[in-house]
C-alpha positions as CSV (number, residue, x, y, z in Angstrom):
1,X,76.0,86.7,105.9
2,X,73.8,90.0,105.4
3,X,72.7,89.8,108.7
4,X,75.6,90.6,111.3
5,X,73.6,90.7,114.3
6,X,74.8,86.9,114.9
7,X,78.1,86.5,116.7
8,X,78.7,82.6,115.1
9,X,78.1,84.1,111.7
10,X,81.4,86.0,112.3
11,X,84.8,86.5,111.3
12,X,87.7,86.6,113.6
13,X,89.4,89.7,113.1
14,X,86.4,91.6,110.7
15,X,84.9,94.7,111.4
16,X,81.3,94.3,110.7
17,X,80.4,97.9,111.6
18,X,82.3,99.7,108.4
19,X,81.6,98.6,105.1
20,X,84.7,97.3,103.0
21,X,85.3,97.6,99.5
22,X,85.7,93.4,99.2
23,X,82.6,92.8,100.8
24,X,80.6,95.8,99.2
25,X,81.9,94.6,96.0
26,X,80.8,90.8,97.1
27,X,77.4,92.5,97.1
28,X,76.8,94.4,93.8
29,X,78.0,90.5,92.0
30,X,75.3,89.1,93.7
31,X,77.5,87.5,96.3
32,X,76.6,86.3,99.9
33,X,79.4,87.3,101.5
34,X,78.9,90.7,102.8
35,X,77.1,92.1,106.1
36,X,74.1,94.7,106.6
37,X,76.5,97.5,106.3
38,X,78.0,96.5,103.2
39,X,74.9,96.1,101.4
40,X,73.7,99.4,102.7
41,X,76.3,101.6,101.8
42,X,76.3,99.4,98.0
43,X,72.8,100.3,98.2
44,X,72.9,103.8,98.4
45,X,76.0,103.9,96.0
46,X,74.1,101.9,93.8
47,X,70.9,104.6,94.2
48,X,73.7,107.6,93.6
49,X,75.1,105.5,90.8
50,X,73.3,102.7,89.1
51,X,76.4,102.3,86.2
52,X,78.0,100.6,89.4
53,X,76.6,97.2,89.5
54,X,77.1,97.1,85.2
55,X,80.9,98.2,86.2
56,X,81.5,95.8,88.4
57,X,80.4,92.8,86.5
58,X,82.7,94.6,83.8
59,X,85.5,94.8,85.9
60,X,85.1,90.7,86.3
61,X,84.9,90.0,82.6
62,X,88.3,91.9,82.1
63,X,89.5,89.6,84.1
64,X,88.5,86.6,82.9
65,X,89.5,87.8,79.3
66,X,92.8,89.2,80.7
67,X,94.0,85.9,82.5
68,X,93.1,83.6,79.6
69,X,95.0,86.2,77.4
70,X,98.4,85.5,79.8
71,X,97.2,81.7,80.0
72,X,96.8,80.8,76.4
73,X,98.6,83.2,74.5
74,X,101.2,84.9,76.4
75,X,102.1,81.3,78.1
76,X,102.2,82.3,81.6
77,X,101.9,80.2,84.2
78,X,102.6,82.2,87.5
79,X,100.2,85.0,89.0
80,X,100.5,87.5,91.5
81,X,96.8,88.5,92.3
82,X,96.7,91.6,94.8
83,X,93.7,92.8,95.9
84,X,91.8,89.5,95.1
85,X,88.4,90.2,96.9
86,X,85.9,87.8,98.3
87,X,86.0,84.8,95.4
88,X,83.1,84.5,93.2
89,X,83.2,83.0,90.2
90,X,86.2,82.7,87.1
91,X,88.5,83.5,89.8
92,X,92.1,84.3,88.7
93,X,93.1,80.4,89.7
94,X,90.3,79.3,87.7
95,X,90.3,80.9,84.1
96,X,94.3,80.4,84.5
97,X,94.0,76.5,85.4
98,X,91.0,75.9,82.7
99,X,94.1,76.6,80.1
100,X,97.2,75.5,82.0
101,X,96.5,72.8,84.7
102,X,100.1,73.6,86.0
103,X,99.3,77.3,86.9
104,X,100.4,78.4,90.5
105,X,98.5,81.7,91.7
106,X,99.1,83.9,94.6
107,X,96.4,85.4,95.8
108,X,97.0,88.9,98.4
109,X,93.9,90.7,99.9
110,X,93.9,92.0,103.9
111,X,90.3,91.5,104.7
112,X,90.2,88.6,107.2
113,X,86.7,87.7,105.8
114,X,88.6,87.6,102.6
115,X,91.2,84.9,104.2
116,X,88.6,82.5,105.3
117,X,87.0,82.1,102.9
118,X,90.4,81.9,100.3
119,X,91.6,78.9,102.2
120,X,87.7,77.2,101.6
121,X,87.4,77.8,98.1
122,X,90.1,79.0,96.8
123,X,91.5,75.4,95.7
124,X,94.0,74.1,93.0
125,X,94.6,71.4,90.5
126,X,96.9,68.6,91.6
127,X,99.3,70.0,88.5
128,X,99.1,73.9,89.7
129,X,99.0,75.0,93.4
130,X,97.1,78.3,94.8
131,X,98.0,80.3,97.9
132,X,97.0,82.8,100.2
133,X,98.7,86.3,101.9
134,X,96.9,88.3,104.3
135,X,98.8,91.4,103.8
136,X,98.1,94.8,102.4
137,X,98.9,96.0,98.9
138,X,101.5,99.2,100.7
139,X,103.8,96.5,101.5
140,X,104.6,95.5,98.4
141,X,108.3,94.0,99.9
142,X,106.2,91.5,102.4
143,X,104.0,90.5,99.5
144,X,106.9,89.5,97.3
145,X,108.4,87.8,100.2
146,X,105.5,86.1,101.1
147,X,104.8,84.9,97.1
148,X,108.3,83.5,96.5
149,X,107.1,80.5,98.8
150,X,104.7,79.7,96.1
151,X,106.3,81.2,92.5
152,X,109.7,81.1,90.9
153,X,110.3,85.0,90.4
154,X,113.1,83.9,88.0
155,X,110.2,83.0,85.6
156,X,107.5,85.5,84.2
157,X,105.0,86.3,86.1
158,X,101.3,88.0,85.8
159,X,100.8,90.9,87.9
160,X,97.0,91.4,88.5
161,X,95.7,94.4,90.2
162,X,92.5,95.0,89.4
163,X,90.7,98.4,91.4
164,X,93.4,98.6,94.0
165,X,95.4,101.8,92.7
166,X,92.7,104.1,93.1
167,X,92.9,103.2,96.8
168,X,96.5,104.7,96.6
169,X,96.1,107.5,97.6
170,X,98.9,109.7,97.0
171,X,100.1,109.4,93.2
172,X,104.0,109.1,93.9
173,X,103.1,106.5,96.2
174,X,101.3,104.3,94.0
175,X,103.8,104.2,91.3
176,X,106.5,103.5,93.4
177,X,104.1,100.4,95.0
178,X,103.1,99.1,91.2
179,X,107.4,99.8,90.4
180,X,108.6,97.8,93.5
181,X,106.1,94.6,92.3
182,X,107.2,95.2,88.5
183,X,111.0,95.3,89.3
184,X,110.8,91.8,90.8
185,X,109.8,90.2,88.1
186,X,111.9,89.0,85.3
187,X,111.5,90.1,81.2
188,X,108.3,88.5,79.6
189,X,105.8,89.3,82.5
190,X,102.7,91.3,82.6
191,X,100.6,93.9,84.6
192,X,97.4,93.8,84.7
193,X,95.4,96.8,86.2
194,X,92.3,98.6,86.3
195,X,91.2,101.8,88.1
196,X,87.9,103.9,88.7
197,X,88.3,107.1,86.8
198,X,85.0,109.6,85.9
199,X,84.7,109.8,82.3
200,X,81.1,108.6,81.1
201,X,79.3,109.4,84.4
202,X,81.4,112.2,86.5
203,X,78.6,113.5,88.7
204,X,77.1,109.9,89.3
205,X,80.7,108.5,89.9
206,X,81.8,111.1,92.1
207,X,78.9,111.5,94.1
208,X,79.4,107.3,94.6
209,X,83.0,108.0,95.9
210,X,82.0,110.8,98.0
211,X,79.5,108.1,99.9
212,X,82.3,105.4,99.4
213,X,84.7,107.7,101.5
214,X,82.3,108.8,104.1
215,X,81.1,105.2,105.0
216,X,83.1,102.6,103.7
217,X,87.0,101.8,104.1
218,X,89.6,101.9,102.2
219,X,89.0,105.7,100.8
220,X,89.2,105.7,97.2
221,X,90.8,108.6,94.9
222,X,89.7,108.9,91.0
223,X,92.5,109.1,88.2
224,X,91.8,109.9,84.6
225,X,93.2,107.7,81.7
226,X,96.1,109.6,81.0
227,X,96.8,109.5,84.6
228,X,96.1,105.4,85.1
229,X,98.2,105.2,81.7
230,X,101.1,106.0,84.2
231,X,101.2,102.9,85.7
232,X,102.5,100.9,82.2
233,X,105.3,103.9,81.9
234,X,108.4,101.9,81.0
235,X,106.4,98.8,80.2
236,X,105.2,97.5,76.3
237,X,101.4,98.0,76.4
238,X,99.2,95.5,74.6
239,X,96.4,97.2,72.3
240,X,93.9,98.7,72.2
241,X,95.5,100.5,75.3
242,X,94.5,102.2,78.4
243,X,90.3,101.6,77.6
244,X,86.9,100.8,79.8
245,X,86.3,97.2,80.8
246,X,84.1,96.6,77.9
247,X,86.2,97.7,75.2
248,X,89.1,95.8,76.1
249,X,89.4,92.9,73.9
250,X,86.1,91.7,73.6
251,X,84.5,88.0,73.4
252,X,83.7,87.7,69.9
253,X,80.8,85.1,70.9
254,X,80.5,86.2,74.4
255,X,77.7,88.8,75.5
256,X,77.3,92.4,73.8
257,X,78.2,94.9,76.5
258,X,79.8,98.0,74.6
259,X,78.5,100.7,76.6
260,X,82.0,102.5,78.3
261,X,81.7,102.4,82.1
262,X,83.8,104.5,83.8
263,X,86.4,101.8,85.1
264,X,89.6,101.9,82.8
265,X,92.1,98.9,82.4
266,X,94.7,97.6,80.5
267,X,97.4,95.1,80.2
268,X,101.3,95.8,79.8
269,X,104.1,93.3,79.5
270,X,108.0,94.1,80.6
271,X,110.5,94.3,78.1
């Protein structure tokens, strides 16, 4: 899908002459789907700031180790995941049905390329179910109305947002958003968040998001760790804490990435 020039190639709906964060993102895990200008504005991000690439697989391995956390330990069988992207691989539904066949997942992203390519692949077990909103993370009131089609909200529920907040904006604004989702859920469920922040590599990191902002859409706004901390306020949050991808809860067995990158994360449940 690199090559946009071909009308048939296209989606309905998709603006294929400004790079999106889904399909940019689609392009540093070695994905296909993505257009010429995604992959040149990941290129040049990826010349500014070659930590990105490392990050973003990062950011997928918290994931996978923070879903199979709710899954197996925590017992949930419900998530809420906003911001899903383009699907690659050990998507939410995925590491949740390997534990629990049963699992039903919601998954919310508004890129229409994003959409298609949910309803192809994004598939369930006969036990669980999976769905699909096209809606935007700043409504979070359509999103919960949209979701209670597919989960019980009377039961817990896992909250996944992972690099969505730092394309909030405005800090009061993105609270309130990850508040509204949180107070619809019952005691027992769980957040699960990460953000972009500019700890390891500032210049590198910044000078990425400055190119980010000029070329791509949506614009993206850096938080430190005390600031992403925020977002558990009021919520019981699960050690080690508020930490880079890597360092959160490692694979024992599983490949040795230590190195910080600077995306932070963390996982909260609600009293």
């Amino acid at each position: 899908m690199s090559d946009d020039s071909s009308p048939d190639r296209r989606t309905p709906g998709v603006n294929t002459t400004v790079a999106h964060s889904a399909r940019i993102w689609n392009y540093w895990l070695d994905g296909k789907d993505h257009y010429d200008v995604d992959s040149r504005v990941g290129e040049v991000i990826k010349r500014a700031f070659p930590d990105i690439v490392r990050m973003a697989r990062a950011d997928r391995a918290f994931l996978t180790r923070a879903v199979r956390y709710l899954a197996d330990e925590a017992g949930i069988r419900q998530f809420l995941d906003i911001g899903t992207g383009l699907p690659t691989f050990d998507n939410t539904h995925e590491v949740a049905q390997r534990v629990a066949p049963e699992s039903r997942i919601v998954y919310v992203d508004n890129d229409p390329l994003v959409l298609a390519h949910a309803r192809a692949l994004l598939t369930s077990t006969r036990r669980g179910a999976t769905d699909y909103i096209q809606a935007d993370a700043q409504a979070p009131d359509a999103i919960l109305e949209a979701a209670a089609r597919t989960l019980d909200f009377t039961r817990p529920v896992g909250i996944v947002m992972l690099g969505i907040t730092h394309f909030l904006l405005d800090d009061y604004e993105a609270k309130r958003i990850v508040d509204r989702l949180l107070s619809a859920v019952p005691s027992g469920s769980y957040l699960v968040l990460s953000h972009a922040t500019a700890v390891v590599n500032p210049k590198g990191i910044t000078e990425s998001v400055r190119h980010w902002n000029r070329y791509g859409r949506p614009k993206m706004y850096l938080r430190s760790p005390s600031e992403i901390g925020r977002f558990f306020e009021g919520l019981e949050l699960l050690e080690p804490g508020v930490v880079s991808f890597p360092h959160w809860r490692p694979d024992a067995h599983g490949p040795n990435e230590s190195a910080e990158v600077d995306g932070y994360c963390g996982v909260a449940r609600k009293p």
